[in-house]
C-alpha positions as CSV (number, residue, x, y, z in Angstrom):
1,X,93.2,100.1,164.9
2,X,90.5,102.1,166.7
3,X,92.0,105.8,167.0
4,X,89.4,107.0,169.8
5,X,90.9,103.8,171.8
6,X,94.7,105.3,171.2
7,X,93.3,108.9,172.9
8,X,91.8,107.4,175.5
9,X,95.5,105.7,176.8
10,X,95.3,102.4,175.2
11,X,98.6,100.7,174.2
12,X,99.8,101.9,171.1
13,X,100.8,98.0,169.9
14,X,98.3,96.3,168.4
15,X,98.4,92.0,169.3
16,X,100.1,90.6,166.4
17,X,96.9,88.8,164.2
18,X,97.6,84.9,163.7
19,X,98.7,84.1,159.8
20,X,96.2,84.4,157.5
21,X,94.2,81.5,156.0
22,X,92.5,80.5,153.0
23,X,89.2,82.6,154.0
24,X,90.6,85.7,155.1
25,X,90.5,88.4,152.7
26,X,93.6,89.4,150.7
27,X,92.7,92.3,149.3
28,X,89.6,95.0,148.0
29,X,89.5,96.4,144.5
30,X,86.6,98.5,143.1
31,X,85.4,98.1,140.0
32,X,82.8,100.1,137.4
33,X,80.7,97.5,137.0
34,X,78.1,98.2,133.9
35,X,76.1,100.6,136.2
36,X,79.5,103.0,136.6
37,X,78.6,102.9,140.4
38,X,82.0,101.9,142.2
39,X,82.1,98.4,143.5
40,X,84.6,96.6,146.4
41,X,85.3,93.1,145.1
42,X,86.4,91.2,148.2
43,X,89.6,89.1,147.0
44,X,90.4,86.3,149.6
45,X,93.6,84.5,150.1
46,X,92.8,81.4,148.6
47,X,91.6,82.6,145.2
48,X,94.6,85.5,145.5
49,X,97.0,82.4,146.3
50,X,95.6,80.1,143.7
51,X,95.7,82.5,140.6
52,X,99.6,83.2,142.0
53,X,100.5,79.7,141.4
54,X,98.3,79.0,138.3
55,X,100.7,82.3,136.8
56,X,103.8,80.4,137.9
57,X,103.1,77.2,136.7
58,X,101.9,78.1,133.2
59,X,104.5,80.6,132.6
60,X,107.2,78.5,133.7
61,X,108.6,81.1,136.1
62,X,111.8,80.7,138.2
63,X,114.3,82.8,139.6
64,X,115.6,83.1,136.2
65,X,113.3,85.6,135.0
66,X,112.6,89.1,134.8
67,X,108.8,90.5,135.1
68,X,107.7,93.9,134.8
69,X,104.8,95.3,136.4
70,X,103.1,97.7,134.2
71,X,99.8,97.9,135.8
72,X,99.1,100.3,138.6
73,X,98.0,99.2,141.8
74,X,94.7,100.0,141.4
75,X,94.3,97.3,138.6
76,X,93.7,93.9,139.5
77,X,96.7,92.6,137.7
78,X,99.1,94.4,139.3
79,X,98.8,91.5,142.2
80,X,100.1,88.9,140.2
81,X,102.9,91.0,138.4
82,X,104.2,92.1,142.1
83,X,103.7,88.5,143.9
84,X,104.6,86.3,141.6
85,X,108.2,86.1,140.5
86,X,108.7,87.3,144.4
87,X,107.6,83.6,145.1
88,X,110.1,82.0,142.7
89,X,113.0,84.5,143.5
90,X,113.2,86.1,139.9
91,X,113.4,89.7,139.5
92,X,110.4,92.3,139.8
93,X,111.0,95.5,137.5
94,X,108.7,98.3,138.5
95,X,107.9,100.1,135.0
96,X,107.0,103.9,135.9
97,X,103.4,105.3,134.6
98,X,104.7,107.2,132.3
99,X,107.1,104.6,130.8
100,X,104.2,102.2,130.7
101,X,101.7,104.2,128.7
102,X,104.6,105.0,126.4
103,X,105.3,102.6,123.5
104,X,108.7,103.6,122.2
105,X,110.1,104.2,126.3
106,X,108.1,100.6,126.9
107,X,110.0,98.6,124.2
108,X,113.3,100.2,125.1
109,X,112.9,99.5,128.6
110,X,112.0,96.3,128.1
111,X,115.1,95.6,126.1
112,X,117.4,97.4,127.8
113,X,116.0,95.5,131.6
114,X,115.6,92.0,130.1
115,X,112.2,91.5,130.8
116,X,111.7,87.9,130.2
117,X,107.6,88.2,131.1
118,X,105.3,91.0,130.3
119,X,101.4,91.8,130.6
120,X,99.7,94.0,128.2
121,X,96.4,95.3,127.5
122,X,95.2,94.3,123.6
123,X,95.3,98.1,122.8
124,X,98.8,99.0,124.1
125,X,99.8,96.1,122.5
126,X,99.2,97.0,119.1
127,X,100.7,100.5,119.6
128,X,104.1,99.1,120.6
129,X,103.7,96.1,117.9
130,X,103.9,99.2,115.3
131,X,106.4,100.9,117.0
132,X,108.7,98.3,117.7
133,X,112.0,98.5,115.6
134,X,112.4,95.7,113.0
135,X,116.1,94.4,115.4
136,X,115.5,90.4,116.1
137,X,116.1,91.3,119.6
138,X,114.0,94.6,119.4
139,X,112.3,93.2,122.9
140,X,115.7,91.4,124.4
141,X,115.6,88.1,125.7
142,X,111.0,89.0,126.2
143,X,109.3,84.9,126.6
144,X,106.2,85.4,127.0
145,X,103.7,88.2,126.4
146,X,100.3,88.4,128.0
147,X,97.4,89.7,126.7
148,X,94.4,90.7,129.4
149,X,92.1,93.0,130.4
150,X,90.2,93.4,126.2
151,X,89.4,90.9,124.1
152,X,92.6,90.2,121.9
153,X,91.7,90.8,118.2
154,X,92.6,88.0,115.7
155,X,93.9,90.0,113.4
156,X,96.3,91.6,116.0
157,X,97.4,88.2,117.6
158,X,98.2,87.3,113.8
159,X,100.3,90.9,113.8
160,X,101.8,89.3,117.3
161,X,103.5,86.5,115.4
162,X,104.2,87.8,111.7
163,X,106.5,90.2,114.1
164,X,108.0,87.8,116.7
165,X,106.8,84.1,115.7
166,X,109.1,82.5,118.8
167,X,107.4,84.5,121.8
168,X,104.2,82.8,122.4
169,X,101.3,84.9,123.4
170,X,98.7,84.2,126.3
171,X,95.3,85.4,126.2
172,X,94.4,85.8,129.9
173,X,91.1,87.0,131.4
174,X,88.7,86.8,134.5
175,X,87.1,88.9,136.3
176,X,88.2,91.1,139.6
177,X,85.8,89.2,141.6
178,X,87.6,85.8,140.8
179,X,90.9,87.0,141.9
180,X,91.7,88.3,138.6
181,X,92.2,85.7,135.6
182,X,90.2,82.3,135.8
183,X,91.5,81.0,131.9
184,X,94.9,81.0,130.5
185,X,95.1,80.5,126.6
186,X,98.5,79.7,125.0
187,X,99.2,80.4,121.5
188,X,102.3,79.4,120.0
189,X,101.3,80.4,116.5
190,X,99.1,82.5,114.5
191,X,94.7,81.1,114.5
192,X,94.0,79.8,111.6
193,X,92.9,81.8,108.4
194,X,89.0,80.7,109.7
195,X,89.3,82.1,113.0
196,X,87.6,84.8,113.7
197,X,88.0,85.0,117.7
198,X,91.0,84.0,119.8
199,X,89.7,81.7,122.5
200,X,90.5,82.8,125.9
201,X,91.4,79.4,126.9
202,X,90.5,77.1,129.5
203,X,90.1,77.1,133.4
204,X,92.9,77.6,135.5
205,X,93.2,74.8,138.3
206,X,90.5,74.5,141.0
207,X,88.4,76.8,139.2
208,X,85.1,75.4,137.6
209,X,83.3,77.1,134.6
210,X,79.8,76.5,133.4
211,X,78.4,78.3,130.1
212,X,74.6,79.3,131.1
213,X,71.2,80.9,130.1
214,X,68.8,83.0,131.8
215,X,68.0,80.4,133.9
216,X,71.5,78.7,135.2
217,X,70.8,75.6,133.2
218,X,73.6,74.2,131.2
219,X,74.2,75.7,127.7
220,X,75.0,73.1,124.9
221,X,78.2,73.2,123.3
222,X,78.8,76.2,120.6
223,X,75.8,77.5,121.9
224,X,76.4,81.0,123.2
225,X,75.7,81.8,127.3
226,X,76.6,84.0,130.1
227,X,79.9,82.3,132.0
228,X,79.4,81.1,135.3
229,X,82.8,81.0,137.2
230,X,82.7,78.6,140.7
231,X,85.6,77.4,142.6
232,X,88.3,78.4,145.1
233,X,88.6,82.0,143.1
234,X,85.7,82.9,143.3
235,X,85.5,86.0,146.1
236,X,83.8,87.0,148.9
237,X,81.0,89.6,147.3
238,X,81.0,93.1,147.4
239,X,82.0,95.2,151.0
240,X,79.0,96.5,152.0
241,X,76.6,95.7,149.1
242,X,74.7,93.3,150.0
243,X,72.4,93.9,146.9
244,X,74.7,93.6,144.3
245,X,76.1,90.5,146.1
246,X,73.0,88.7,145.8
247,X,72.9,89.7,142.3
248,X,76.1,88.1,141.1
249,X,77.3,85.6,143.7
250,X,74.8,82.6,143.5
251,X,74.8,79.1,144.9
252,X,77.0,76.7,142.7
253,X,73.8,75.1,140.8
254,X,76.2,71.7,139.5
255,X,77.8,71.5,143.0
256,X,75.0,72.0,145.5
257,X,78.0,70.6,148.1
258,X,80.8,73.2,147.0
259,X,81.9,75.7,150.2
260,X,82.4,78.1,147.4
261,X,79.9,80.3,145.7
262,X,79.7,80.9,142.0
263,X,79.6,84.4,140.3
264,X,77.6,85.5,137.6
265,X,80.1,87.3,134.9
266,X,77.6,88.9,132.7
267,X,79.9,87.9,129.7
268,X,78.6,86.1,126.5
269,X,80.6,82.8,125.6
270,X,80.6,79.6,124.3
271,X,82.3,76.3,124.3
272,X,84.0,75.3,121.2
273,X,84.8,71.7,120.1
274,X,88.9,71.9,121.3
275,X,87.7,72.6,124.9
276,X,88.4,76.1,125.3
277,X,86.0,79.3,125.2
278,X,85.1,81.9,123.2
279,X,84.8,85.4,124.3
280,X,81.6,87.0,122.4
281,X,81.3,90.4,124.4
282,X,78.9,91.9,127.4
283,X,75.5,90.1,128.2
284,X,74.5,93.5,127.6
285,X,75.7,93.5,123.9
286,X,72.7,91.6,123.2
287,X,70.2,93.4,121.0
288,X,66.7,92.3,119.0
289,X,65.6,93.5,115.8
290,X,63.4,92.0,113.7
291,X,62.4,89.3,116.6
292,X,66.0,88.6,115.9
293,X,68.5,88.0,119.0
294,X,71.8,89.4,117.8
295,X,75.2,89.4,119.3
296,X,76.9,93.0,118.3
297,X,79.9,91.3,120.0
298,X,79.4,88.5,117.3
299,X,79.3,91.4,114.1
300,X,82.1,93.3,115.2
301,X,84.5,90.3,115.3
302,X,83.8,89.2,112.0
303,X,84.6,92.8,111.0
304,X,87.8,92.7,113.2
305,X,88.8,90.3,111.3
306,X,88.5,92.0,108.3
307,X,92.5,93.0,107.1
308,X,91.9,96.4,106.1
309,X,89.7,96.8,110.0
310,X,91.7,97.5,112.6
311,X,88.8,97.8,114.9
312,X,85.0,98.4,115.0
313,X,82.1,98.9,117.1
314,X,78.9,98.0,116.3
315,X,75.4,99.8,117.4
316,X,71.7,99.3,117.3
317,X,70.3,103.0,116.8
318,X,66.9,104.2,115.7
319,X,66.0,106.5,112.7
320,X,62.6,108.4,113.0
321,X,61.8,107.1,109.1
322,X,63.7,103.8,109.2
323,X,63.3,102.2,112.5
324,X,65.9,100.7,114.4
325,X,69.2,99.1,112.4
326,X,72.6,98.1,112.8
327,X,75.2,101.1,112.5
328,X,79.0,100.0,112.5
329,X,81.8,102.2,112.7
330,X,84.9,101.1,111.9
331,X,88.8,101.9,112.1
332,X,90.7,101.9,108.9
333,X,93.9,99.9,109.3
334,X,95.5,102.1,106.4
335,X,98.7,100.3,106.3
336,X,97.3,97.1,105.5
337,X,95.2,99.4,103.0
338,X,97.9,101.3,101.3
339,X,99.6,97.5,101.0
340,X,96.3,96.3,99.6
341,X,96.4,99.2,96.5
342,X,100.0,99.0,96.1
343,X,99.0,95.2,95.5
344,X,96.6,96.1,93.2
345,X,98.4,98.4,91.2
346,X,101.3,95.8,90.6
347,X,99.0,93.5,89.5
348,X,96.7,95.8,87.1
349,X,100.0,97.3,85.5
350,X,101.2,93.7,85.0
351,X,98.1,92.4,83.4
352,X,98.6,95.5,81.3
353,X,102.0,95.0,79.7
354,X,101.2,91.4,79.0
355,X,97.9,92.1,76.8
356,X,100.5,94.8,74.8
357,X,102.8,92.9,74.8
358,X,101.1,90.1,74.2
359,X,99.4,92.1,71.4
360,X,102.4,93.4,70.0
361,X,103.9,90.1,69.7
362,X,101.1,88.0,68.0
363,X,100.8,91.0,65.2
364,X,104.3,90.8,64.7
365,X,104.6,87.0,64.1
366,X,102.0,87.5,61.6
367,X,104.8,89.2,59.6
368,X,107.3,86.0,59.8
369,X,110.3,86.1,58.3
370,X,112.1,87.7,61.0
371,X,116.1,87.3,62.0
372,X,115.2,85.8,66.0
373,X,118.4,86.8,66.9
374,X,117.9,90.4,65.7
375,X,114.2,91.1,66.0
376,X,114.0,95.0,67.0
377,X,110.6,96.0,66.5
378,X,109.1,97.7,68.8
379,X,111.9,99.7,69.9
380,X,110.9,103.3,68.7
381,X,112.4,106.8,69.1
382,X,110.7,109.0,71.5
383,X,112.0,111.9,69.8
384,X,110.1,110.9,66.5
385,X,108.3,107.7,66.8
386,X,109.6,105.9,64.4
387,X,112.2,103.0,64.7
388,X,115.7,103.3,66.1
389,X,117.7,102.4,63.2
390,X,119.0,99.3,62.6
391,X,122.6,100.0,62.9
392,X,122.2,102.2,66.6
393,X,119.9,99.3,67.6
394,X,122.8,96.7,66.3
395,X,125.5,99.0,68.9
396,X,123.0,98.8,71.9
397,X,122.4,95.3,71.3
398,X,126.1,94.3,71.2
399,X,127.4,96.5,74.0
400,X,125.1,94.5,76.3
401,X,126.5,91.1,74.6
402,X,129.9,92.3,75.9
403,X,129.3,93.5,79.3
404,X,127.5,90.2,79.6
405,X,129.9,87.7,77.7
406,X,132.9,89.3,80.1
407,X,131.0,87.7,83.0
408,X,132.0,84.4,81.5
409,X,128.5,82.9,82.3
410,X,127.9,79.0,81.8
411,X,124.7,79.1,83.7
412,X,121.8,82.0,82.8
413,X,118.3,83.1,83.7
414,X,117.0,85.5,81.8
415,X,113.7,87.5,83.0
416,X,112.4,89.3,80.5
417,X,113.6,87.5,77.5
418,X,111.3,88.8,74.7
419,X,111.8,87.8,71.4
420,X,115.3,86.3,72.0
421,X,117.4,89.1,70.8
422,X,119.9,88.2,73.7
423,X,118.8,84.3,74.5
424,X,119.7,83.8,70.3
425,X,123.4,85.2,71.1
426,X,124.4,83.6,74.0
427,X,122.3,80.3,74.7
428,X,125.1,78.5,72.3
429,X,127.8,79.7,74.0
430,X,126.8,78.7,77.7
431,X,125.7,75.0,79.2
432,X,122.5,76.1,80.3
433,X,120.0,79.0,79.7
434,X,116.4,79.4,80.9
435,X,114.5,82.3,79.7
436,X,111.3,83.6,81.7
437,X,108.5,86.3,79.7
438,X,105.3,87.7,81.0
439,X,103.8,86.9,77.5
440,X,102.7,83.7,76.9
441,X,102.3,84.7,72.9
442,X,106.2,85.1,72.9
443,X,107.3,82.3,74.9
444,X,105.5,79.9,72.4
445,X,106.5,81.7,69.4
446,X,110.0,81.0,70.5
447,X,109.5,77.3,71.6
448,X,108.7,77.5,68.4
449,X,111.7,79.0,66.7
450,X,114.2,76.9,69.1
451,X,112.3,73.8,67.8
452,X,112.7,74.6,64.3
453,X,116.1,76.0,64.3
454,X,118.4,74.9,67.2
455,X,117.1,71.6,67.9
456,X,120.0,70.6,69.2
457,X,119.4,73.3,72.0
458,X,118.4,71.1,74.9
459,X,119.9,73.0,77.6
460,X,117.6,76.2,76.6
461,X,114.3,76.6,77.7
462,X,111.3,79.0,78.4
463,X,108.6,79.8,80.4
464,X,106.2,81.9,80.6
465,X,105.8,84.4,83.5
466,X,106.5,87.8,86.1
467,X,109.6,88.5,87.4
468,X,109.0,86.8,90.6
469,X,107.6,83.1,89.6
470,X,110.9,81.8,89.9
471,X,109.8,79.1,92.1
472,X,110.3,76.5,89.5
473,X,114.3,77.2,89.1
474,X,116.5,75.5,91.7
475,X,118.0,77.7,94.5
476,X,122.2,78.6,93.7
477,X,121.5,76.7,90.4
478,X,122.5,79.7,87.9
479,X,125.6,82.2,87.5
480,X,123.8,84.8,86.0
481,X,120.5,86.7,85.9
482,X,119.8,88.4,83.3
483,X,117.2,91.7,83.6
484,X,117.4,93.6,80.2
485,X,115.8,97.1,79.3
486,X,112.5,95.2,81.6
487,X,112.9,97.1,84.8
488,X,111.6,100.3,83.8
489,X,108.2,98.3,83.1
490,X,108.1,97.0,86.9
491,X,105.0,98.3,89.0
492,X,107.4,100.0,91.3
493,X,110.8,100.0,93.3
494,X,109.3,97.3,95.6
495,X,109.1,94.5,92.5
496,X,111.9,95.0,91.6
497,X,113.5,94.7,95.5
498,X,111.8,91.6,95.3
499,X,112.7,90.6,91.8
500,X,116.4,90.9,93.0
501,X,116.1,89.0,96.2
502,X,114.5,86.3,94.4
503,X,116.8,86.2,91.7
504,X,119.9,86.5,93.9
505,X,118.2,83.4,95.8
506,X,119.1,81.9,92.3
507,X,122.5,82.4,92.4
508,X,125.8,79.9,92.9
509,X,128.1,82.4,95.0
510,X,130.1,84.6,92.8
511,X,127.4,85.3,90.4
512,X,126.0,88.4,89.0
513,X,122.4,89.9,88.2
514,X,123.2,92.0,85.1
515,X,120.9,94.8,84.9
516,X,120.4,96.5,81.0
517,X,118.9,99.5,79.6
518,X,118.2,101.5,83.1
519,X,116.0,104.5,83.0
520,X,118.4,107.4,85.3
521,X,115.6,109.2,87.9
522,X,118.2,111.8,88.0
523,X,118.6,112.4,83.9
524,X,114.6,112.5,82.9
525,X,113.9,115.9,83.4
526,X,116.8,116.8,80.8
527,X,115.6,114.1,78.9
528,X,111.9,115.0,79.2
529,X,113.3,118.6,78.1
530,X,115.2,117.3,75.1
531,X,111.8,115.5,73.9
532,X,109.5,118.7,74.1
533,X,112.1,121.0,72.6
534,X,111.6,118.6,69.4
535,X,107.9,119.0,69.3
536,X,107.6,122.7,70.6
537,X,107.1,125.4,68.1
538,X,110.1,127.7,67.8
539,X,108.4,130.4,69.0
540,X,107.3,129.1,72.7
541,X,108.5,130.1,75.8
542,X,110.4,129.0,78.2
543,X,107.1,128.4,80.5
544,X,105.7,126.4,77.7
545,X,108.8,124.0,77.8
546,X,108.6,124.1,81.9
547,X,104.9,123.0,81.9
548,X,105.8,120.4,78.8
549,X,108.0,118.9,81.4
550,X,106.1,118.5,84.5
551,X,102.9,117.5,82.7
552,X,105.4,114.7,81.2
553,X,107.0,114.0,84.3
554,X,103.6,113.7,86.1
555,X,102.5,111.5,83.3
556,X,105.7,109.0,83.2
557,X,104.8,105.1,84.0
558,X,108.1,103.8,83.9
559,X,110.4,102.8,86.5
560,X,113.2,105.4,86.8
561,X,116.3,104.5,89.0
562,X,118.4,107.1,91.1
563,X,122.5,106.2,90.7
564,X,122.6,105.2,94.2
565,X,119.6,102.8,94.1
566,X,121.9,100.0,93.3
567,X,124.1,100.4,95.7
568,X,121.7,100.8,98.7
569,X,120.8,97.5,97.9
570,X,124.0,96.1,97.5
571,X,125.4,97.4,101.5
572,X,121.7,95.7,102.7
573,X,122.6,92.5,101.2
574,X,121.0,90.1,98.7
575,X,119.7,86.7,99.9
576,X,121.6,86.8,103.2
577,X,124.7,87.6,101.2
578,X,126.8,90.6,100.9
579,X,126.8,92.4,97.3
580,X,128.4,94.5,95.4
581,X,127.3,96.9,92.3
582,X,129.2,98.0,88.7
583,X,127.8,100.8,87.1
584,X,128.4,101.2,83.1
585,X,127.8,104.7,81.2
586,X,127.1,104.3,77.3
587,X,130.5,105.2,75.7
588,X,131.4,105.6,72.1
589,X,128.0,105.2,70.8
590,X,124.9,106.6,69.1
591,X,123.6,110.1,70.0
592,X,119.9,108.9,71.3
593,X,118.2,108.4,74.1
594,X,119.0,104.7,74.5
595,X,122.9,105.6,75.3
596,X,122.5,108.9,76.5
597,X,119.5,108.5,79.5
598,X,120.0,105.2,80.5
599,X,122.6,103.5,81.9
600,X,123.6,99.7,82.9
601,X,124.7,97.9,86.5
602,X,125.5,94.8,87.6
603,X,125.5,93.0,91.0
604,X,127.5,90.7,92.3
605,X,126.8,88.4,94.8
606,X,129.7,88.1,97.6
607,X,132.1,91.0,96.2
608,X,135.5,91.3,95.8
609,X,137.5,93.6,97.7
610,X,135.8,97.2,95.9
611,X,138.6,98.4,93.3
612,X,139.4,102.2,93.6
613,X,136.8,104.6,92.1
614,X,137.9,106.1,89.0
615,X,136.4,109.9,88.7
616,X,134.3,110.1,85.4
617,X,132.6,113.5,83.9
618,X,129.0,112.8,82.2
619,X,130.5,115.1,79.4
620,X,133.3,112.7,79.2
621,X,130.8,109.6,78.5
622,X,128.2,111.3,76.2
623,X,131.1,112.2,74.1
């Protein structure tokens, strides 16, 4: 439309142009390029057309679907995400800016819309992976995600499907001046533990792509080259730049006859043995040291990979004393870190109670002659170190005989079953009893016993191990688990969630996990109190007892359990199964810390209808 021509009289109607054809250009996008000078990358109709139906036929698109564009127009991909479900019918939701750059508004939208298809850069991605909320359906009825425009991190396409394993993921990528993406890769699952790149796939249809060094010639395969992309995508140059057109738009060397050029990507791949490529970075991420060529690209995925990296950038730099070297600087994924310690933790407090108690236990059977069924040492007074009495210790022992006996168990697990003082009681009165400790010493000391004494005891056994190797019990094969006075030497309130899930996975419906001997969070600092006023001289102050208590408090080890722990549990469910939870105060018995701190519960798997709550005053139950 010439404007002078308009001023000058001409008709204002411009002749209709005959429809467009294969050659004619589509569209002009600029681009950066690695010199930051803007770029027009000529799109044409055929390569436009062609990437169109390469999306629709690998995504499986019909009118069925729901696509959101989340790319401004500016961005190459915003072609396909506009054109494409417009060709099969389906629906095209246009996701504002702002909801687009916003994770939480993102994922609600996409829910809330049904989006069936949606594109996503690698770093947006991870954002909404952690802010997605843990609801099956968090993204709706979402099929397909699409990575593009980064390289996708292994460890985040691993993230993908540890969070939504039936969506598969599609690494796409190409450049702007092949119509946008010339490889599709389609993961259905997580790489491989080896991995350390997710390929980007293989060439769309009609598009041809050659992995090449300096000089075009063919690179062999694993061997890393710039990729050379020829075909019907491939574009027609930059407007008005004629240099840089020349530069990166070349004859097609393996198809001296092809009508189509072939451009020059200036990325660093390889083949690998299953057909598809590997992205390893920018040309320009290639440094030398030493005489050494070294990809940077190569470096940082290995450190991507890395569980604890969330993502890293690696340098060449040069120190006035040192020369050059290679400087990495990474980002700390500090959930997977904080997971790491907690790991750690649980498994350097385990290892600790076994060798004590493993200790404990082989100094003890040195002294023989013990009753199994009443074997009580170790259980000392924290008021005076010395042994609980044998009587007091005979009350607590027995009030946990009754709780348990009036669950009429036939079938138990018992985790935690020390030196027998329970598995002695009850493993004659049941049809089957399997008792699990962390000490190897103990378990064969009572192999031992059981083979000397009740040999007629088949349906008893024991095991060593934690909590949580139950994987050698049968699933809904016992009635009752029994956990007593161990918890409070768990690493934390997440073992024992898991010890309960687990154990509840062992569970014929109706049974119970009886849990004995729990430490109340909410009691220690009276208790705590009560223990330094023993050992205080009469004439300290009350700041002397308050700093006695915190120092104690800061120092405790033990697993301490709030009243309502329990029952938070029990309205989340057990092993896909509703639960419920009985509490039981220490009535009637012995003034020490075993009845008056602690307390004892039991779960039930698939609970009655919950009996009235009877009102009861601590006062009342420490009387």
């Amino acid at each position: 439309l010439a404007l002078a021509a308009l001023r000058q009289g001409a008709p204002a109607c411009v002749p209709a142009q005959d429809e467009a054809g294969p050659q004619q250009a589509a569209y002009v996008l600029f681009t950066s390029g690695s010199t930051g000078v803007p770029k027009g990358a000529l799109v044409l109709h055929r390569g436009m057309m062609n990437h169109l139906q390469a999306k629709i036929a690998d995504l499986g698109l019909t009118a069925a679907d729901v696509c959101a564009q989340t790319a401004p127009q500016t961005f190459d991909i915003s072609i396909w995400q506009m054109l494409a479900p417009l060709a099969v019918g389906a629906r095209l939701l246009m996701v504002d800016d702002d909801v687009a750059q916003t994770p939480f508004a993102l994922c609600e939208t996409i829910r809330a819309a049904g989006v069936t298809v949606v594109e996503l850069v690698p770093t947006l991605l991870e954002i909404v992976l952690a802010t997605v909320d843990d609801r099956p359906d968090a993204l709706g009825p979402l099929r397909w995600m699409i990575s593009t425009g980064e390289a996708l991190p292994v460890v985040l396409c691993r993230k993908w499907f540890e969070r939504f394993p039936a969506i598969p993921l599609m690494n796409a990528y190409g450049p702007t001046e092949c119509s946008d993406d010339v490889t599709h890769c389609i993961l259905r699952q997580a790489p491989d533990a080896a991995e350390v790149h997710v390929p980007i796939g293989r060439a769309i249809g009609n598009v041809r792509l050659y992995v090449v060094d300096a000089a075009l010639r063919l690179a062999p395969l694993g061997a890393a080259g710039e990729l050379l992309v020829g075909g019907i995508c491939v574009g027609g140059g930059y407007v008005n730049n004629p240099g840089a057109t020349a530069a990166a738009f070349v004859a097609d060397p393996f198809e001296p006859d092809s009508p189509y050029p072939a451009y020059r990507t200036g990325d660093l791949v390889r083949w690998r043995a299953d057909g598809q490529l590997d992205y390893l970075g920018r040309m320009d991420g290639q440094v030398k040291l030493g005489g050494c060529r070294i990809e940077l690209g190569e470096i940082e995925a290995v450190l991507d990979s890395d569980a604890l990296v969330r993502r890293s950038v690696v340098t060449l730099s040069e120190h006035p004393l040192s020369g050059k070297r290679l400087c990495a600087y990474v980002i700390p994924d500090w959930k997977a870190i904080a997971a790491l310690l907690a790991e750690q933790e649980k498994q350097r407090r385990t290892a600790e109670w076994q060798a004590i108690y493993d200790y404990y236990y082989s100094t003890a059977a040195a002294g023989g002659g013990d009753d199994p069924a009443f074997d009580t040492r170790g259980w000392n007074d924290s008021y005076t170190r010395a042994p609980f009495p044998p009587e007091e210790m005979r009350v607590w022992r027995d009030q946990a005989l009754d709780k348990i006996r009036a669950l009429r168990p036939q079938r138990i697990l018992e985790i935690g079953c020390g030196t027998g003082m329970l598995l002695f009681s009850l493993a004659g009165q049941c049809r089957a009893y399997a008792g699990l400790d962390l000490s190897p010493e103990v378990v064969g000391r009572l192999r031992g016993q059981l083979a000397s004494r009740y040999p007629q005891w088949s349906h008893v056994s024991v095991t060593a191990g934690d909590a949580h190797d139950l994987g050698g019990f049968d699933d809904a094969s016992f009635d009752l688990v029994i956990i007593n006075s161990v918890a409070q030497y768990f690493p934390g309130a997440d073992y024992l969630r898991t010890t309960l899930e687990l154990a509840a996975g062992k569970l014929a419906p109706g049974g119970h996990i009886f849990l004995g001997d729990l430490r109340a969070l909410e009691l220690q600092p009276g208790f705590l109190a009560h223990v330094q006023l023993t050992t205080l001289d009469d004439g300290a102050s009350a700041q002397q007892l308050r700093a006695g208590v915190r120092r104690a408090l800061e120092a405790e080890n033990e697993l301490c359990l709030a009243g309502g722990y329990l029952d938070g549990i029990a309205r989340e469910g057990l092993a896909g199964r509703g639960a419920g939870v009985m509490h039981w105060l220490k009535r009637g018995a012995p003034s020490n810390e075993l009845f008056n701190f602690r307390f004892d519960a039991a779960i039930r798997l698939e609970p009655p209808a919950a009996a009235p709550p009877v009102p009861l005053a601590w006062s009342e139950a420490l009387a």
